[in-house]
C-alpha positions in Angstrom: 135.9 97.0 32.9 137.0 94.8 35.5 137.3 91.3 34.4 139.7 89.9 37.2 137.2 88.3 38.6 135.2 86.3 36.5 133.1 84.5 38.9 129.7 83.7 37.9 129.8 86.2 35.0 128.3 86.1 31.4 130.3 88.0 28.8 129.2 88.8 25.5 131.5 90.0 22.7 131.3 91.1 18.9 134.2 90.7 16.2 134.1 94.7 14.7 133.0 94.2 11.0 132.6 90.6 10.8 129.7 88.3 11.2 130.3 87.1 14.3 129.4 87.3 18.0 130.7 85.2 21.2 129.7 84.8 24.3 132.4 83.5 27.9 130.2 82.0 30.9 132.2 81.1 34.0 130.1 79.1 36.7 131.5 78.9 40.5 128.9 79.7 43.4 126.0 79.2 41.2 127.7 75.6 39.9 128.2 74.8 43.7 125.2 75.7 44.7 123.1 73.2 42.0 125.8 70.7 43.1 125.4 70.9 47.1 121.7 70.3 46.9 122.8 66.4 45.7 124.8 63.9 45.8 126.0 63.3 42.5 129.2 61.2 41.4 131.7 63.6 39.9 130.9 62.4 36.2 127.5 63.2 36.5 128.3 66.9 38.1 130.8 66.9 35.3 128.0 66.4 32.7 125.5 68.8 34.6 127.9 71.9 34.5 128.6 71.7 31.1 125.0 71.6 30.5 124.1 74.7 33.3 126.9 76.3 31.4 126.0 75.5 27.9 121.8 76.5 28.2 123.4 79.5 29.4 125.1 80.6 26.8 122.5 79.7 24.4 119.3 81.5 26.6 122.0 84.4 25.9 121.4 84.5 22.6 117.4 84.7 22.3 115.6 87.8 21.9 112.9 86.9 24.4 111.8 86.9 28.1 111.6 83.5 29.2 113.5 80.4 29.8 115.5 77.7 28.0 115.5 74.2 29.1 118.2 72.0 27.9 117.5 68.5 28.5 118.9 64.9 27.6 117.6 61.8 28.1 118.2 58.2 27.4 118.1 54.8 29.1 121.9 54.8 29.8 123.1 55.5 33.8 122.8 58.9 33.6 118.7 58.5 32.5 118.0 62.6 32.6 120.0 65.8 32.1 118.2 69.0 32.8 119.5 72.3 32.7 117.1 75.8 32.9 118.7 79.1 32.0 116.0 82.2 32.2 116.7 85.6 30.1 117.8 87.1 34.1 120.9 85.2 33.7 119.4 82.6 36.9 120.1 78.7 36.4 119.1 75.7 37.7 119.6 71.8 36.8 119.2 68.1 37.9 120.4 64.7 36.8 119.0 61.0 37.6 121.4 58.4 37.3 121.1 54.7 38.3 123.3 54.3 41.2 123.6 50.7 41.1 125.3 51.0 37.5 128.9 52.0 37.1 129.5 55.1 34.8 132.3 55.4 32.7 132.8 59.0 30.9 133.8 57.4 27.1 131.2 59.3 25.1 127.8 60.4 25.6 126.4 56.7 24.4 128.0 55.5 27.5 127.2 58.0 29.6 123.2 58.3 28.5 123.0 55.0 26.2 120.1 55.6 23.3 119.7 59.4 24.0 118.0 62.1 22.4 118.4 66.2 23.0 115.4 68.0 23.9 115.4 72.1 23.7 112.8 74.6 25.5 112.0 77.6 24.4 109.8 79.3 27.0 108.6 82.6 26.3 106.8 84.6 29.3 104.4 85.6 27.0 103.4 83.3 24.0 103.4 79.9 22.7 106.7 77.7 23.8 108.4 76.0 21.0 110.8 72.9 21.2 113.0 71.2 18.8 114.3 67.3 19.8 117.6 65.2 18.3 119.0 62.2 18.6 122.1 62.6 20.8 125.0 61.9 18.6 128.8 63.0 19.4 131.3 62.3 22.3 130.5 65.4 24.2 127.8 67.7 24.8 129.1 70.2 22.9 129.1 67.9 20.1 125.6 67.0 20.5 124.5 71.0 20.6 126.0 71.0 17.6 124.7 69.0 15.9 120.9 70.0 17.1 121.6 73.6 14.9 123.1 71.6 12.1 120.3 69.6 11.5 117.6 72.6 12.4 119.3 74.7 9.6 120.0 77.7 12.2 122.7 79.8 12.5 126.4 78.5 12.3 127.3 77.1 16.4 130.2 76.5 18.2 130.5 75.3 22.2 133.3 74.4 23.9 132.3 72.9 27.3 134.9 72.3 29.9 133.7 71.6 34.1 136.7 70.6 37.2 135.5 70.1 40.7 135.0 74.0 41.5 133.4 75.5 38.8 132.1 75.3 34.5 132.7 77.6 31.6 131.8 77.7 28.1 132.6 79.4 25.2 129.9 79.6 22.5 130.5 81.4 19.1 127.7 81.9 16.4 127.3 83.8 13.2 124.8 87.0 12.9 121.8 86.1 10.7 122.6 88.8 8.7 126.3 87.6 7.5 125.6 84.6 7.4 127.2 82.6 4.2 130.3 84.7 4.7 132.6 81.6 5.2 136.2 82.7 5.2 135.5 85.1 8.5 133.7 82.2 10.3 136.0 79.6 9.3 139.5 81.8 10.6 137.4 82.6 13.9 136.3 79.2 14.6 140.2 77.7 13.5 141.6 80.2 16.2 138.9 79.1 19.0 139.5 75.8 18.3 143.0 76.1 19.9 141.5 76.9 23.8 142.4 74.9 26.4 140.1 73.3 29.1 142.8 74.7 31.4 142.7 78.3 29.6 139.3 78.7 29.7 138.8 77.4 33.2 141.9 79.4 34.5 141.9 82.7 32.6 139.9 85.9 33.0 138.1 86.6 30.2 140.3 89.2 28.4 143.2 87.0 28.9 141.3 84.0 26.9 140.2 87.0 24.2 143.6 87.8 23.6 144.8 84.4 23.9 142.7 83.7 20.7 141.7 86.6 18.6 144.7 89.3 19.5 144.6 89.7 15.7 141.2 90.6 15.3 139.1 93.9 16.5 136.6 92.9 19.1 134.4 94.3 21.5 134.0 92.9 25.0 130.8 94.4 26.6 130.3 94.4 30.5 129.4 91.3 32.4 126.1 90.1 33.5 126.0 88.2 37.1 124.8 84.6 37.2 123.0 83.0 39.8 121.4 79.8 41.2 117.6 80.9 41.4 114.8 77.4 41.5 111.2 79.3 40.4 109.1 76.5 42.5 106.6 77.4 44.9 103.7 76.3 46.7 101.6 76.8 44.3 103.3 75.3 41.6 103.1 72.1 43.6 99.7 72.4 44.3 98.9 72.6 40.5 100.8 69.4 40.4 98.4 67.5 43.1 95.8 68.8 41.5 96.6 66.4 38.2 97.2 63.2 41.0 93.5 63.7 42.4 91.6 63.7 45.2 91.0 60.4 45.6 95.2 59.5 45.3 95.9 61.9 48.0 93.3 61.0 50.2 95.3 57.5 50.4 98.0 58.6 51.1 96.6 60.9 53.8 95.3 58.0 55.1 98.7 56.1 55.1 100.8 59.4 56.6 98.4 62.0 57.8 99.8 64.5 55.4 100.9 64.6 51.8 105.1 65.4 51.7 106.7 66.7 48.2 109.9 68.2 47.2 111.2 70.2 44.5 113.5 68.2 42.4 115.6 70.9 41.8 116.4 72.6 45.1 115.2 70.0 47.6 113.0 72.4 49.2 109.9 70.4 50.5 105.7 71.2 50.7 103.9 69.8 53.0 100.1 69.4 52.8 97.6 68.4 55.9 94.2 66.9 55.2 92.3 70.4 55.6 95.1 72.1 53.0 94.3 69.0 50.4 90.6 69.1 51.2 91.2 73.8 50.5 92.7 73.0 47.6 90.2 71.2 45.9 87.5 73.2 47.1 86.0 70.4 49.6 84.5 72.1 52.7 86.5 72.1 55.3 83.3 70.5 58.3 82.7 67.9 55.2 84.8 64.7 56.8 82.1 62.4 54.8 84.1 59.7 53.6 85.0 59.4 49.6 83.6 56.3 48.1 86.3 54.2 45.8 
């Protein structure tokens, strides 16, 4: 296995005979590439990666096709956090901060003021469940953690660390069917504890392995590529003028001479004329008979 190079890569890992598994993301391109699209000040692309990194790590460890959204929102400068990871290892995310606000990076409460954590589970097939927490803790990682502690699931660790080129994370969790076997979590977790924001951003993967667990036995499968992939199209946007109404667009047709959207994600805009708005809602085309208010 060739791990020199761990550049947008998901690794997963298993300690032999215990009840534990881990996972390694390194973000670079893919990071990049959800920051280029914006202009975001560097503590909100700070807060952003470790949020791409950390829905990630956790889509990683579902059973399911689909998607995990990871989202945080509060009434703070940064309003909205929102990361989506989908079982193909593809991310996207985007944050909405008040510009006119200064942001200082002293905890999440003054980062996102009265948050709460929000957590997707979108299955391709089947109903989508989602679980919501107040946002308590200094970090994200800290407020992750607390969301399992509080849902009763499996024993969680993160460790979330961003610089100006890339993100990483680290994510540890028991296997359902050891769980309650404390000592083994407890001496794993003490010896990840000891990682370094500049180990885990600096080192290749089996360098951070050995760095922590040279004393245990563990497996280190092969890497899965991560990219930057946004899922919008055109007709996902037309669903959404659908909802505004006829009526609505028809102003603002009036006002422009075509209806103009963007994806909030990738930037990438739709643009609608009056015959594609009058198509879409199944108006004939030769019917230019005014709409009465």
């Amino acid at each position: 296995m060739n791990t020199d190079n761990n550049n947008d890569s998901l690794f997963r890992f298993i300690f032999d005979n215990l009840g534990v598994r881990g996972e390694i993301v390194s973000l670079d391109t893919s990071f990049q590439n959800s920051l280029d699209l914006h202009h975001y000040p560097d503590v909100v692309a700070n807060q952003l990666g470790q949020a791409l990194a950390a829905s990630l790590l956790l889509s990683a460890t579902l059973k399911f096709d689909g998607s995990l959204i990871l989202q945080v929102q509060g009434n703070g400068p940064i309003s909205m956090l929102v990361a989506h990871a989908s079982n193909q290892q593809t991310i996207r995310g985007l944050a909405h901060w008040d510009e006119e606000q200064p942001i200082e990076n002293s905890g999440l409460a003054s980062l996102f003021g009265d948050g709460r954590l929000v957590l997707t589970l979108k299955p391709t097939k089947g109903q989508a469940y989602q679980g919501i927490v107040a946002l308590e803790g200094e970090t994200l990682s800290d407020a992750l953690e607390s969301y399992f502690a509080q849902s009763e699931q499996l024993k969680t660790r993160l460790w979330l660390f961003t610089n100006s080129e890339k993100a990483v994370g680290l994510l540890l969790q028991e296997l359902p069917a050891h769980a309650g076997e404390a000592a083994d979590w407890e001496r794993i977790e003490m010896l990840a504890n000891t990682i370094t924001d500049h180990e885990l951003l600096n080192l290749n993967v089996e360098e951070v392995i050995h760095r922590l667990f040279h004393e245990e036995s563990v497996t280190l499968y092969e890497p899965q590529t991560v990219s930057f992939k946004c899922n919008c199209s055109r007709q996902k946007i037309e669903a959404g003028l659908l909802t505004v109404g006829y009526e609505e667009l028809l102003s603002i047709l009036e006002e422009k001479g075509f209806v103009d959207t963007h994806c909030d994600f990738c930037n990438h805009h739709y643009q609608f004329n009056p015959e594609d708005i009058k198509r879409l809602f199944g108006i004939p085309i030769a019917d230019d008979s005014p709409v009465h208010h």
